[in-house]
C-alpha positions in Angstrom: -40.5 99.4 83.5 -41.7 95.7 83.7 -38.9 93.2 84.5 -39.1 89.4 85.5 -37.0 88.8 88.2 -36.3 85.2 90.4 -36.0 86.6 93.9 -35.9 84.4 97.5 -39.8 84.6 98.1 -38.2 83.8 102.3 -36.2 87.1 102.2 -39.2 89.5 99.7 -41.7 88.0 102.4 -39.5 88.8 105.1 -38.5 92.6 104.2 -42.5 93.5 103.0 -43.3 92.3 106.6 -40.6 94.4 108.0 -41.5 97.3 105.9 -45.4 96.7 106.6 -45.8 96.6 103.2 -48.4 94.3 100.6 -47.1 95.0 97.2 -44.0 93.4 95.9 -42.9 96.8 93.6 -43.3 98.5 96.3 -40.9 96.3 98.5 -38.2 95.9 95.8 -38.6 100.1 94.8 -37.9 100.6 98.7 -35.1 97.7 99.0 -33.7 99.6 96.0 -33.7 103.0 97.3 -32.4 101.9 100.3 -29.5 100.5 98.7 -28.5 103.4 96.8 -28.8 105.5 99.8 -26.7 103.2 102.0 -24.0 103.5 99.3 -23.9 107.2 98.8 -23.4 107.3 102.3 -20.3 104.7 102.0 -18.9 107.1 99.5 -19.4 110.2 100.9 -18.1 108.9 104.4 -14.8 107.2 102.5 -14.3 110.9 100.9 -14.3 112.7 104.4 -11.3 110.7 105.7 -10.7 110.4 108.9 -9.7 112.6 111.9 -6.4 112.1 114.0 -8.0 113.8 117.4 -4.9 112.2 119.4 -6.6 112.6 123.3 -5.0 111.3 125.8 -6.7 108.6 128.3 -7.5 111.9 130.0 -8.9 114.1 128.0 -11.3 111.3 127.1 -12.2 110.9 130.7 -12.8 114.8 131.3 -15.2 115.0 127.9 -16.5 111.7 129.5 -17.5 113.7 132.7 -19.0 116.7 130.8 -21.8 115.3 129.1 
């Protein structure tokens, strides 16, 4: 699909260096992707919760010394 877009030519330069790549679909196709993982992840980490383990000081030091 062909779209004009107005984008900060610092931060499209900066992310096709980081990504070591030349083409600018190619940069915003990746910067895309990357954002829709990154948010799936969000959502599936917000739907797991969260885990009240409740160790004591101790146990924390003794799992500390087994790895």
């Amino acid at each position: 699909m062909k779209t004009t877009l107005y984008v900060n030519r610092d931060l499209l330069n900066e992310a096709m260096r980081l990504a070591g790549l030349k083409e600018i679909t190619e940069t915003v196709n990746l910067a895309l992707a990357e954002f829709v993982r990154r948010k799936r992840l969000e959502k599936l980490a917000a739907s797991l919760g969260s885990v009240d383990l409740a160790l004591d000081d101790r146990t924390l030091e003794e799992i500390r010394r087994d790895e």
